[in-house]
N, C-alpha and C positions, 0 to 999 in steps of 0.2 A: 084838368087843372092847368093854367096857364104854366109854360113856361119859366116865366120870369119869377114866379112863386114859388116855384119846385126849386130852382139855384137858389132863388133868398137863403130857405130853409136848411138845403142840404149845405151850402155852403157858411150859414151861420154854427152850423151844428160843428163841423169841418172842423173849421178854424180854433172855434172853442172848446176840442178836442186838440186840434192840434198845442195849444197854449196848454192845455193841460197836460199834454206829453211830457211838456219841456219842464213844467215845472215836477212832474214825476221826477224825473232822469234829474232834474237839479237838489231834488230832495230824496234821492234813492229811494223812492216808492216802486221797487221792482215789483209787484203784484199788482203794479192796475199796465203794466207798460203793454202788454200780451194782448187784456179786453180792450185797452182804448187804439192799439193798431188797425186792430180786425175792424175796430168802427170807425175809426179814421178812411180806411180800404175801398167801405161799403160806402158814407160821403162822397169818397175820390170817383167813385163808379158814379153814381149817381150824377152829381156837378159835370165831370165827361163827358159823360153820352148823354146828358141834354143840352150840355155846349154844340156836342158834336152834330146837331139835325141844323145849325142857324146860329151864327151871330146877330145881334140884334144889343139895341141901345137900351132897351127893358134889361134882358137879359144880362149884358155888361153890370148896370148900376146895380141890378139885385144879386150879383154877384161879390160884388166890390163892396154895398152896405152890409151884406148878410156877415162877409168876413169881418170887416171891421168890426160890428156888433157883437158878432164870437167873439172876438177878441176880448175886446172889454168885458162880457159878459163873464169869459173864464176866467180873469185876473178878479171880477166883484169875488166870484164865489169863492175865488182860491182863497184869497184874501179873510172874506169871512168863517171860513172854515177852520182856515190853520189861525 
């Protein structure tokens, strides 16, 4: 799998994960802080060590969209949920 498609993914997931921490810890949701670290952790591994073989201009933007896109993606669901 390219690349540039493996950061997309691992760093949209990331991000949308990370948004979702925040807003745990802002709503004292102390039982999801523990599962969403450890998958936070396994993202951060991930996005790393495929930064790590090559920067590349793919790589940069599908990085940079993947996060942004978590982002937004965690704030639809937080949203709809709560």
């Amino acid at each position: 799998m390219s690349p540039a498609i493996v950061v997309f993914f691992s760093s949209f997931v990331f991000i949308a994960l990370k948004a979702f921490q925040q807003l745990n810890v802002v709503h004292d949701k102390y039982w999801f802080i523990m599962p969403t670290s450890f998958a936070m952790a396994g993202c951060e591994i991930i996005v790393i060590s495929t930064v790590a073989h090559g920067f590349s201009f793919p790589v940069w933007f599908s990085l940079g969209t993947g996060a942004g896109l978590g982002c937004i993606c965690s704030m639809f669901v937080h949203k709809r949920v709560r």
